[in-house]
C-alpha positions in Angstrom: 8.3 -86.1 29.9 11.3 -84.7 30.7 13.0 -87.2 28.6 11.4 -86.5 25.7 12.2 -82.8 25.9 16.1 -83.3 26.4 15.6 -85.4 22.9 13.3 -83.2 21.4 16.0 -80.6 22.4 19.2 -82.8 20.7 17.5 -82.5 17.6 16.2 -79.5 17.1 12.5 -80.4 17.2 10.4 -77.9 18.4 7.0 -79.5 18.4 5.8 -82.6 20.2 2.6 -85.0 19.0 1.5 -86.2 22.8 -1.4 -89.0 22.7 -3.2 -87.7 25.7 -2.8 -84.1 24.9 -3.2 -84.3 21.5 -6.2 -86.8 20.5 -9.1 -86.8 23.4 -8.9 -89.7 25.3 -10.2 -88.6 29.0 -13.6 -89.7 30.2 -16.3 -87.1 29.2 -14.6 -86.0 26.0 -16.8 -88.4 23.5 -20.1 -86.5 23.8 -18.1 -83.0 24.2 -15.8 -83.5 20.9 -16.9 -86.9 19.6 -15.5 -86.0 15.8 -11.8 -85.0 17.0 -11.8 -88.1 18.7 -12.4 -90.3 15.7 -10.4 -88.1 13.6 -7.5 -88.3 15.6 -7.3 -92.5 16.2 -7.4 -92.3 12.0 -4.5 -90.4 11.4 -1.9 -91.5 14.3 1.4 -92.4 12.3 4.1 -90.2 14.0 6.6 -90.5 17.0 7.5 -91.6 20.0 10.4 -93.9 20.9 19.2 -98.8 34.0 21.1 -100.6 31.6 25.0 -101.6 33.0 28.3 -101.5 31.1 28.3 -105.6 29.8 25.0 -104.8 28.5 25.4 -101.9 26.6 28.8 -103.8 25.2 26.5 -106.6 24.3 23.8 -104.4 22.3 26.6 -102.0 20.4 27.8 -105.4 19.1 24.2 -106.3 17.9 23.4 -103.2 16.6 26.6 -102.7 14.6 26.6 -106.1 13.4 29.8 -107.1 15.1 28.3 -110.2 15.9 28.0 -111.5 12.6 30.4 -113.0 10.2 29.5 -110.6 7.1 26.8 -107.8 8.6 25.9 -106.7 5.0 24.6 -110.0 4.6 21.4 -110.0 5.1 20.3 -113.2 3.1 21.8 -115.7 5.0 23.4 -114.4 8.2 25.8 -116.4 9.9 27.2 -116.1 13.9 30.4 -115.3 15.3 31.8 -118.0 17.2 31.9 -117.4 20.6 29.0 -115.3 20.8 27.0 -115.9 24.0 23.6 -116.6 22.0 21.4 -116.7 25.8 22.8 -113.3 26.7 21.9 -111.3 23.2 18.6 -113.2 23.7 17.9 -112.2 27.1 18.6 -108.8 26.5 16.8 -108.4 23.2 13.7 -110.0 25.4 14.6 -107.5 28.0 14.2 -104.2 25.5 10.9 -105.8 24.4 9.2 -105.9 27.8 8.6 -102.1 27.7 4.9 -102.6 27.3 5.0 -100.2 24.1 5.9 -103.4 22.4 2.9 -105.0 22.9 0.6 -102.1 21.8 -1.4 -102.1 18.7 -1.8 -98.4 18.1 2.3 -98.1 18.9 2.9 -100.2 16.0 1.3 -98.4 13.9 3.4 -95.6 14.5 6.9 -98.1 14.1 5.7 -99.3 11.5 5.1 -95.7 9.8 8.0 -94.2 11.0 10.4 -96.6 9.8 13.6 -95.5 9.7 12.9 -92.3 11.3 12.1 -94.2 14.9 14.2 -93.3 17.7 14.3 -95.3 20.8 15.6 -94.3 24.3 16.7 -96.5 26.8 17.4 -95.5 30.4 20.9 -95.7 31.8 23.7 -94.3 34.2 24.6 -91.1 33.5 28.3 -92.1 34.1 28.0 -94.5 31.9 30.8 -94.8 29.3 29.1 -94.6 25.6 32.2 -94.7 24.0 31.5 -97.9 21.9 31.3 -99.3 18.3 27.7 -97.9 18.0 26.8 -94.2 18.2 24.3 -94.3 21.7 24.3 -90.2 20.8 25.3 -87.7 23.5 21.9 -87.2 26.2 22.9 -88.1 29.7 21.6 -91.3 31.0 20.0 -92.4 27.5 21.1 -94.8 25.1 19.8 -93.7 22.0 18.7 -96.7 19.3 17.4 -96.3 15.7 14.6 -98.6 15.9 15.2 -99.7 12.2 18.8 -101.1 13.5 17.4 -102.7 15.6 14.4 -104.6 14.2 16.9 -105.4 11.3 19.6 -106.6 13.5 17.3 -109.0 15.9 15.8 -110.6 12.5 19.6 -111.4 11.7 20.3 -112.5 14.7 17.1 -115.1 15.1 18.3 -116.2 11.5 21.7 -116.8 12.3 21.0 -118.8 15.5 21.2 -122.3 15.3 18.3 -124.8 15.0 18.0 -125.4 18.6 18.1 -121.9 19.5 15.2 -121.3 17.1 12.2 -121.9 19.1 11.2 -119.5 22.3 12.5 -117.1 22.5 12.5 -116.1 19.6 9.7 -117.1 18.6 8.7 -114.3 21.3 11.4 -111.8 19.5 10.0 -112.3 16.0 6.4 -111.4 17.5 7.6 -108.3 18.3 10.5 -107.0 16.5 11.1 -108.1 13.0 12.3 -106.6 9.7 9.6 -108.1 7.1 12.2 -108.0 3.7 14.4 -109.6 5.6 12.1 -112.4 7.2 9.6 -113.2 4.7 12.3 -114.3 2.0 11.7 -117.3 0.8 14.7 -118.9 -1.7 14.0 -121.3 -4.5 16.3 -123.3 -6.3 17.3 -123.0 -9.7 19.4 -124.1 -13.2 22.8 -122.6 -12.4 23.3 -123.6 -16.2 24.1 -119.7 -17.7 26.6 -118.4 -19.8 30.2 -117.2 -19.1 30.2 -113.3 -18.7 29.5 -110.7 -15.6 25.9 -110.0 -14.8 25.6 -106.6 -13.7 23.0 -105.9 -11.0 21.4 -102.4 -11.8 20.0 -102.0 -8.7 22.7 -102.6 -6.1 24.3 -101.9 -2.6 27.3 -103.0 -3.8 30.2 -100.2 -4.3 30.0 -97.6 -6.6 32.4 -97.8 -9.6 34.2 -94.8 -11.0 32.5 -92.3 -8.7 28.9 -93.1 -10.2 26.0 -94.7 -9.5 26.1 -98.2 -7.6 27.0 -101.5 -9.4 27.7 -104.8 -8.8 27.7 -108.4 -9.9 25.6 -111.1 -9.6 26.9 -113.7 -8.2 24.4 -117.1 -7.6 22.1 -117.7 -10.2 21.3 -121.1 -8.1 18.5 -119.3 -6.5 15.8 -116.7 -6.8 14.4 -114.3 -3.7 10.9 -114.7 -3.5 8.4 -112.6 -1.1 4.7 -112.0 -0.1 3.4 -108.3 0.4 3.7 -107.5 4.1 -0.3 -107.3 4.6 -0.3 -111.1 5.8 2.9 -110.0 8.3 1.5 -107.0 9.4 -1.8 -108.5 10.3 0.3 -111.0 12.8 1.9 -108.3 14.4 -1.5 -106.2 15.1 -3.5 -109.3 16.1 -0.4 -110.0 18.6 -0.5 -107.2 20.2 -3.4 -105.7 22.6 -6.2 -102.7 21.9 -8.8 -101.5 24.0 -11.2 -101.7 21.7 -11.4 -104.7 18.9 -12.4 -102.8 16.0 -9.2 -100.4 16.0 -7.7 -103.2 14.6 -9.7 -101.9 11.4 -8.0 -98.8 11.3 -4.3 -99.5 12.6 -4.3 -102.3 9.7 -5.6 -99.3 7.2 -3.1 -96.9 8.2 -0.4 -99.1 8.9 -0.6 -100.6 5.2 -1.7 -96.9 3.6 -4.8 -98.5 2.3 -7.0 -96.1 0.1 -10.3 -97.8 1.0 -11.5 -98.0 4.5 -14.6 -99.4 6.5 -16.4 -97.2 8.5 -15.9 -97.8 12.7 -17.6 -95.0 14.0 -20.4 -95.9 16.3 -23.2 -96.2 14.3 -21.1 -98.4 12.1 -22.9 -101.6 11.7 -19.4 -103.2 12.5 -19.8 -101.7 15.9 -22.9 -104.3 16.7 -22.6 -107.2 18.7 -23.3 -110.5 16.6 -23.8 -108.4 13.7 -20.0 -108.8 11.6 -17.1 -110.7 12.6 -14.1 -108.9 12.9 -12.3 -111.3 10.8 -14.6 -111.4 8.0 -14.6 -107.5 8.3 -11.0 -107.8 8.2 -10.4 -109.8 4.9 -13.3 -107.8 3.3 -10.8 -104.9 4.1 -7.9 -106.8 2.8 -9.7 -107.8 -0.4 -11.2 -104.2 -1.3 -7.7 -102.7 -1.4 -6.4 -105.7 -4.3 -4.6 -108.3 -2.5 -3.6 -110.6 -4.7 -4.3 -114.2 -3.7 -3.6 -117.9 -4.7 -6.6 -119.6 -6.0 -4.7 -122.9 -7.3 -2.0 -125.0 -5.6 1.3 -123.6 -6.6 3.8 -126.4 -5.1 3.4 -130.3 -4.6 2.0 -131.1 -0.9 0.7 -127.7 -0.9 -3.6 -127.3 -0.4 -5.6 -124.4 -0.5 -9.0 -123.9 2.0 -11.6 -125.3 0.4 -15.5 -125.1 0.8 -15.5 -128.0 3.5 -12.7 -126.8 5.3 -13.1 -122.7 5.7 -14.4 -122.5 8.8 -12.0 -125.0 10.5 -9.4 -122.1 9.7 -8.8 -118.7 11.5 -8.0 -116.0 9.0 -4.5 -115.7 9.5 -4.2 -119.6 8.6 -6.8 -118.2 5.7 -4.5 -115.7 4.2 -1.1 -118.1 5.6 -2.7 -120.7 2.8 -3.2 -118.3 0.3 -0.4 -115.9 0.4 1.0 -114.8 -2.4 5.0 -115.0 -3.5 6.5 -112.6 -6.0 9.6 -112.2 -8.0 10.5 -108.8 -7.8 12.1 -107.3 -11.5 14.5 -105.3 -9.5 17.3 -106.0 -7.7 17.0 -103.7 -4.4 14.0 -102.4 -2.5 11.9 -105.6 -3.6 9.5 -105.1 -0.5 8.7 -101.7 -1.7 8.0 -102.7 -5.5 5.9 -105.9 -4.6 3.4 -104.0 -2.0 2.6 -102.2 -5.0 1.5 -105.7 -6.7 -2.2 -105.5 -6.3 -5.4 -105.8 -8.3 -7.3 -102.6 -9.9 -10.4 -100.9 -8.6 -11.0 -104.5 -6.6 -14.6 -105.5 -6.2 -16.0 -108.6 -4.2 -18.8 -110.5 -5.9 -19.9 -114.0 -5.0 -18.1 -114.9 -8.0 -14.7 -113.8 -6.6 -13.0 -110.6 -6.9 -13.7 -108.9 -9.9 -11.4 -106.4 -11.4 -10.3 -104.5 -14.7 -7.2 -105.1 -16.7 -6.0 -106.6 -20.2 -5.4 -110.7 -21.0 -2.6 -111.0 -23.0 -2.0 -114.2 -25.3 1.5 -115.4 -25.7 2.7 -115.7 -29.7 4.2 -119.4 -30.9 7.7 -119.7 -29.5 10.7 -118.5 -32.6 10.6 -120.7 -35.3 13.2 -120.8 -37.6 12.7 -118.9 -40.8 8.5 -118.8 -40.1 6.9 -115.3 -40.0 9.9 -113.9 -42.1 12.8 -113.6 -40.2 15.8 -116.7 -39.5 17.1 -115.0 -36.5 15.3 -115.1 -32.8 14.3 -111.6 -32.3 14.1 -111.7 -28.8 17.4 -113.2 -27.9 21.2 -112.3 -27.9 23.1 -114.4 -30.7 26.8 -115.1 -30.3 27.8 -111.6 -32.7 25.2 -109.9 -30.3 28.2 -110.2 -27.3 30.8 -110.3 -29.0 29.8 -106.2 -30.2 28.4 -106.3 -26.8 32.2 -106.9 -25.8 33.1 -103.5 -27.9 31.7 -101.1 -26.0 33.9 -98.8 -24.1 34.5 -100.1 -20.5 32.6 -103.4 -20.9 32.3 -105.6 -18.7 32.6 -102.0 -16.3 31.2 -99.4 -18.5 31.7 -96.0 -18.0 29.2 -94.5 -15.0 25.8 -93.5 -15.1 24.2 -90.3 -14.2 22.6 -90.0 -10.9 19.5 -91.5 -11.0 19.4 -93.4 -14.0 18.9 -97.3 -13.6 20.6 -98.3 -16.9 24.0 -98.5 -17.9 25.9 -98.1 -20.9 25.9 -102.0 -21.9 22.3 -102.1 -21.0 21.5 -99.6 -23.3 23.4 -100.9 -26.0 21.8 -104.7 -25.6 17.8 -103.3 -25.2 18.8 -101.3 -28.3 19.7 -104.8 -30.2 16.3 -106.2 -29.1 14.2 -103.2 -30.4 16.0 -103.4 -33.9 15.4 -106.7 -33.8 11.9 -106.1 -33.2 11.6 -103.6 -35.8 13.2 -105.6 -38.4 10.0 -108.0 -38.0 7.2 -105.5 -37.5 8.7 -101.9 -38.8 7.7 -99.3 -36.7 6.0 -101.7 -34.4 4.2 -100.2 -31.3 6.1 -102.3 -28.8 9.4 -101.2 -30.2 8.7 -97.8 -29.9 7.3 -98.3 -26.3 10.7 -99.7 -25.8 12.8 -97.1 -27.2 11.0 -94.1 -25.5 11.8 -95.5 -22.3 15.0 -95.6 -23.0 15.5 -92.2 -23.1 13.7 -91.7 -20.6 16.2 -93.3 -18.5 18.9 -91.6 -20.2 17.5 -88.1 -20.2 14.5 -88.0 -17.3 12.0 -85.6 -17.2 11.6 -83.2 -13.9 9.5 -84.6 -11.3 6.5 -83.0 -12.0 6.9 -83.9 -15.4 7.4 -87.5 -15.0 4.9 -90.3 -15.5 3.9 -92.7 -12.4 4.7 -95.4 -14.6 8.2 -94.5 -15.9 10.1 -96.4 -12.8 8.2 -99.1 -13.0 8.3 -99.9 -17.0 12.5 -99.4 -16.5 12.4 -102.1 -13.8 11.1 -104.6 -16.1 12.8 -102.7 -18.8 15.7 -103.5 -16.6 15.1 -107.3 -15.8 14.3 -108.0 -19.8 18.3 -106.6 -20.1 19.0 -109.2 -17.2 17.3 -112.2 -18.7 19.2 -111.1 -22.3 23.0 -111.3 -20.6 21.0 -114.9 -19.0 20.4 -116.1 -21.6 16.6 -116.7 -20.2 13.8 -117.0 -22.6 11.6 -114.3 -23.5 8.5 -114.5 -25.4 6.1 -112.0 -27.0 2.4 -111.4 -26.5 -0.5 -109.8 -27.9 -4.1 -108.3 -26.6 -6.1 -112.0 -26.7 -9.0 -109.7 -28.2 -6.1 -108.9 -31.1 -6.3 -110.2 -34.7 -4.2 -113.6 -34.8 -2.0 -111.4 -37.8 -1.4 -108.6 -34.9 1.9 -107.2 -34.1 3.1 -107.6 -30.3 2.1 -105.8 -27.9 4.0 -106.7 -24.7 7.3 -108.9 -23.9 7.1 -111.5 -21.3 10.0 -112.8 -19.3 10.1 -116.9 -19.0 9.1 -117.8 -15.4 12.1 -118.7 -13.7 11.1 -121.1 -11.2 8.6 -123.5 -13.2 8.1 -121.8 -16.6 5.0 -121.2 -18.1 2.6 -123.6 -16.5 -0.6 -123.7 -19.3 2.3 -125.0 -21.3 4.1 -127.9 -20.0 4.7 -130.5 -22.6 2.5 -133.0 -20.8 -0.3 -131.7 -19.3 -1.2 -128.2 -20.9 -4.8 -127.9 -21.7 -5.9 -128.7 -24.9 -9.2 -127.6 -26.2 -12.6 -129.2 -28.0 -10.5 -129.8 -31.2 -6.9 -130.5 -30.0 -5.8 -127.2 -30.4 -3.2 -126.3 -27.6 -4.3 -123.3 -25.0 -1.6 -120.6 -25.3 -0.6 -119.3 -22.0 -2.4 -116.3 -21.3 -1.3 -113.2 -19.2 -3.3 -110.6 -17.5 -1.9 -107.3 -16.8 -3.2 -104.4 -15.1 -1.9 -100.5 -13.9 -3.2 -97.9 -11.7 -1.6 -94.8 -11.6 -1.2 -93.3 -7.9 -2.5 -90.2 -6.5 -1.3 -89.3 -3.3 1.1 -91.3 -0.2 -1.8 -93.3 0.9 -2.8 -94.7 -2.9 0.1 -95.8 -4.2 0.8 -97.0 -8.1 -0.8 -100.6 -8.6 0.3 -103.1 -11.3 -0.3 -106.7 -12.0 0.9 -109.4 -13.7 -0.1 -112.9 -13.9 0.1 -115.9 -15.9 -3.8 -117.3 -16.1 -5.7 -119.9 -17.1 -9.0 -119.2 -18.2 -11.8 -121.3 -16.5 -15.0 -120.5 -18.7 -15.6 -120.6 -22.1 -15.3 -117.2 -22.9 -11.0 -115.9 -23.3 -12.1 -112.6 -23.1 -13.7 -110.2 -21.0 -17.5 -109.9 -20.5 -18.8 -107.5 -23.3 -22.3 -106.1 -24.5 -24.8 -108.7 -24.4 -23.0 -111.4 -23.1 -25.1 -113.0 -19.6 -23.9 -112.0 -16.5 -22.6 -115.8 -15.6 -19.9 -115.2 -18.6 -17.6 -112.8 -17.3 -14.4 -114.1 -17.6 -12.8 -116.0 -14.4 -9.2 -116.8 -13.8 -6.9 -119.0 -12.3 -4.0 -117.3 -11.1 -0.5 -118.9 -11.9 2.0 -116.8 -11.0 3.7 -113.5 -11.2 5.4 -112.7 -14.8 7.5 -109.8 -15.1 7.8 -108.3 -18.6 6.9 -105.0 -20.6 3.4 -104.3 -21.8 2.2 -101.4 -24.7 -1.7 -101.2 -23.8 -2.2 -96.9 -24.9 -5.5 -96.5 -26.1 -6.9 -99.9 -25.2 -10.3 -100.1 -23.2 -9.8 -103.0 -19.7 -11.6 -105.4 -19.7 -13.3 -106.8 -16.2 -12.3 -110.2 -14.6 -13.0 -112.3 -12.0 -10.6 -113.9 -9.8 -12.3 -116.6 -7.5 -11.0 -117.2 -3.6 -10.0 -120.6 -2.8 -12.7 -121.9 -0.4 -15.2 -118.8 -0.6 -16.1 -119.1 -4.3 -17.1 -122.2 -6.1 -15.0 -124.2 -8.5 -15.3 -122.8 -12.0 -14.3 -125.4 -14.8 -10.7 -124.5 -16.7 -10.8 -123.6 -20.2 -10.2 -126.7 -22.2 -11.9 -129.6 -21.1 -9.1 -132.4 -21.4 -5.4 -132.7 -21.3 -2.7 -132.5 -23.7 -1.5 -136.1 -25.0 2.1 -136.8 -24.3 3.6 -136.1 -28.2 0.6 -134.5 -29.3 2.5 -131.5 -29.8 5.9 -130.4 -28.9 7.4 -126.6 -29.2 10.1 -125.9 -31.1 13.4 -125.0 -29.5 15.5 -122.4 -30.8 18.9 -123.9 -32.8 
């Protein structure tokens, strides 16, 4: 205790949360005060947090990166030669026998505090601190940002060599890891882009000219890919130890901020014996707060649970199958935008997990000359960067105003797109959408003033001005419930990785009478309303699997409801004001039977072929 009060004391806090003192724990205290107990174990999500010289040399070097080649990067660490990979182990396994490691409810709190975690470890008072990391000035503690060092372990398992890899840290990773640094997963891609500087407009690179930061990209060979850290949060509360198995419920809840929560109190039916399994109680939780899952195989070799096989698999092989892979639209905090990627006002049916939102249908690919116009309005022609090349500064325009995400060139090529668009469809609806979130990025609104939605819509807004300068193709969309003479309603950015999947030129689905199936994408939003319900969006390329492309309306039976396939996550900019969702049904792979894909044969090779742009 007295430890706690010298740090308490360093920092000027004045007031201590104390499990034991603070949340009833002691025999007797149940039947006295049985609804501050359960009120307390709900809302836990604050703090807590004889080493010898070598050692503390050894974790300064960690913990300031001085054991790495580059320390800023992140994506692919490398090692130091030299560097005594046993000993950094050993001591990293050392710090993580403290038994707080390996307690669920003490996760929670990590996990909540974040970057605001301290840890103290015990050592001689006369102990030099002196070093390359600041240990802070308390006698005989070594004080550690917890954030530093979760982040600097995960580097440090990723840069050790392939036979280092197994235990221990396997052991580490259990119990230390930083998720946006782990759960990365890199595709390869078309390095095939045109000459010219791709600015990043959310970076950690340096600032330029005192403003806001900037930076180039500089490997278009691959994409960052990464699930939402439910699946990795899971692992880390199921590895760790409770008293009693259903707080798992409620770390998992609080830990991930979910808005919906079972009931565990003790008349809860989940308190019975042989009444619920905790795992199925688990993924109901999961589900009810809009996971997104994978309901068809995304890669070769890869095979989702199915009917036969579901209860030969644990849930945390379940949800290992099914996870879910995102490409964020902007170009920092990825972890943060995709944990908002979940379904609306979620619902689980035997049918799968309905939900409310708008199908979009992608328009024909530019044509030259058809619909009017001779020039592709949704791409940059060769007069486009060359005035482009005009502006003053470019390719490092002037800087930006604090808080804005787009530049002066970024402004100037979204601008091109939107007269483009509005040459087509004069005063169109998505060109205006366009255009007033462009000043709202140039002139924002107060806080209280501002819409939920604004920083989202400028972060696609923001990777449509990427895929311009790319070079990547974009393609427009209307409501599938539209008119087929209706004006566009939403832009769609090209998938990077495989492209639009309903559309392949050999087997895209076809259907009665020949006619191809245009890709479909379904889009949903749901504004936030306080820290633990967060803004919700999604965005999927779908195929339908019933007969009906459209939602379920008045008199349609019950079995008609629309049900979806889930492709894979499309970034773009959708216009939906004044439009009523639509519900949908997404079935889970294993749990839900088999629905039949819209279009009941495939495309014959040369039956149709798209027209590329000259």
């Amino acid at each position: 205790m007295d430890r706690v009060i010298r740090f308490a004391q360093s920092i000027n806090v004045t007031k201590l949360w104390i499990d034991k003192e603070c949340i009833y724990q002691r025999k007797g205290d149940e039947r006295c005060w049985p609804v501050d107990k359960e009120r307390g174990v709900q809302i836990m999500d604050v703090v807590y947090g004889d080493s010898t010289a070598s050692e503390v040399d050894t974790l300064s070097s960690l913990l300031h990166g001085s054991l790495f080649v580059n320390p800023k990067d992140k994506e692919s660490p490398e090692m130091r030669p030299g560097v005594n990979i046993i000993e950094v182990q050993m001591l990293i396994l050392r710090i993580l026998s403290d038994p707080r490691f390996s307690r669920g409810w003490i996760f929670q709190e990590d996990h909540l505090a974040s970057t605001v975690m301290t840890l103290l470890i015990p050592c001689n008072e006369k102990l030099v601190k002196g070093r390359k990391y600041d240990f802070g000035k308390i006698p005989g503690e070594l004080r550690v940002k917890l954030a530093t060092f979760r982040q600097t372990a995960t580097m440090f398992c990723l840069a050790c060599p392939e036979d280092h890899r197994r235990w221990p840290n396997i052991e580490i990773l259990r119990k230390v890891k930083q998720y946006n640094i782990w759960n990365r997963k890199v595709y390869r891609t078309d390095d095939n882009r045109p000459d010219g500087p791709h600015l990043r407009l959310w970076s950690d690179g340096l600032s330029y000219n005192g403003g806001e930061k900037l930076n180039t990209k500089k490997n278009y060979s691959s994409v960052s890919i990464y699930p939402t850290t439910t699946n990795s949060v899971l692992d880390d509360i199921c590895s760790r130890s409770v008293e009693n198995e259903e707080d798992r419920l409620a770390i998992l809840a609080n830990a991930l901020k979910f808005s919906k929560r079972l009931d565990i109190g003790k008349e809860s039916p989940l308190n019975k014996p042989g009444k619920y399994s905790l795992s199925t109680a688990l993924l109901a939780l999961i589900l009810m707060n809009g996971e997104i899952l994978m309901n068809v195989e995304s890669e070769p070799f890869t095979y989702l649970p199915s009917t036969q096989s579901l209860m030969y698999r644990t849930l945390q092989s379940y949800l290992n199958c099914c996870e879910y892979r995102f490409n964020a639209p902007n170009f920092r905090l990825h972890q943060t935008f995709i944990d908002r990627c979940r379904f609306k006002s979620p619902i689980i049916t035997s049918r799968g997990i309905e939900t409310k939102g708008f199908l979009f249908e992608l328009l024909p690919r530019y044509q030259p000359g058809s619909q009017g116009y001779h020039s592709n309005p949704v791409r940059l022609s060769d007069r486009d960067r060359a005035d482009l090349h005009s502006i003053a500064g470019y390719p490092r325009p002037p800087k930006m105003a604090r808080g804005r995400k787009l530049d002066l060139s970024a402004h100037a090529a979204l601008s091109m797109l939107i007269k483009k668009l509005d040459e087509v469809w004069p005063d169109g609806r998505l060109a205006r959408y366009l255009h007033d979130h462009l000043q709202l990025d140039h002139n924002p609104p107060p806080p209280e003033y501002a819409r939920n939605s604004t920083p989202i819509v400028v972060d696609m807004i923001s990777a449509l001005y990427q895929a311009l300068l790319d070079d990547r193709e974009l393609r427009l969309a209307r409501l599938a419930s539209a008119p087929a003479d209706a004006e566009p309603t939403a832009i769609f950015i090209t998938p990077e990785q495989d492209g639009w999947k309903t559309q392949m030129e050999d087997d895209g689905p076809v259907t009665t009478d020949g006619q191809v199936v245009p890709a479909k994408v379904f889009t949903s939003w749901d504004s936030g309303r306080n820290a633990y319900d967060k803004e919700r969006l999604a965005s999927l390329e779908v195929a339908i699997c019933e007969k009906y492309s459209r939602p379920r309306q008045e008199g349609d039976e019950e079995h008609e409801e629309c049900s979806m396939k889930n492709l894979g996550w499309v970034n773009g900019v959708w216009d939906v004001r004044g439009e009523e969702m639509g519900n949908y049904v997404f079935p889970l792979a294993g749990i839900t039977e088999e629905p039949e894909r819209e279009g009941d044969k495939k495309r014959k090779r040369g039956s149709f072929q798209d027209e590329e742009d000259d």
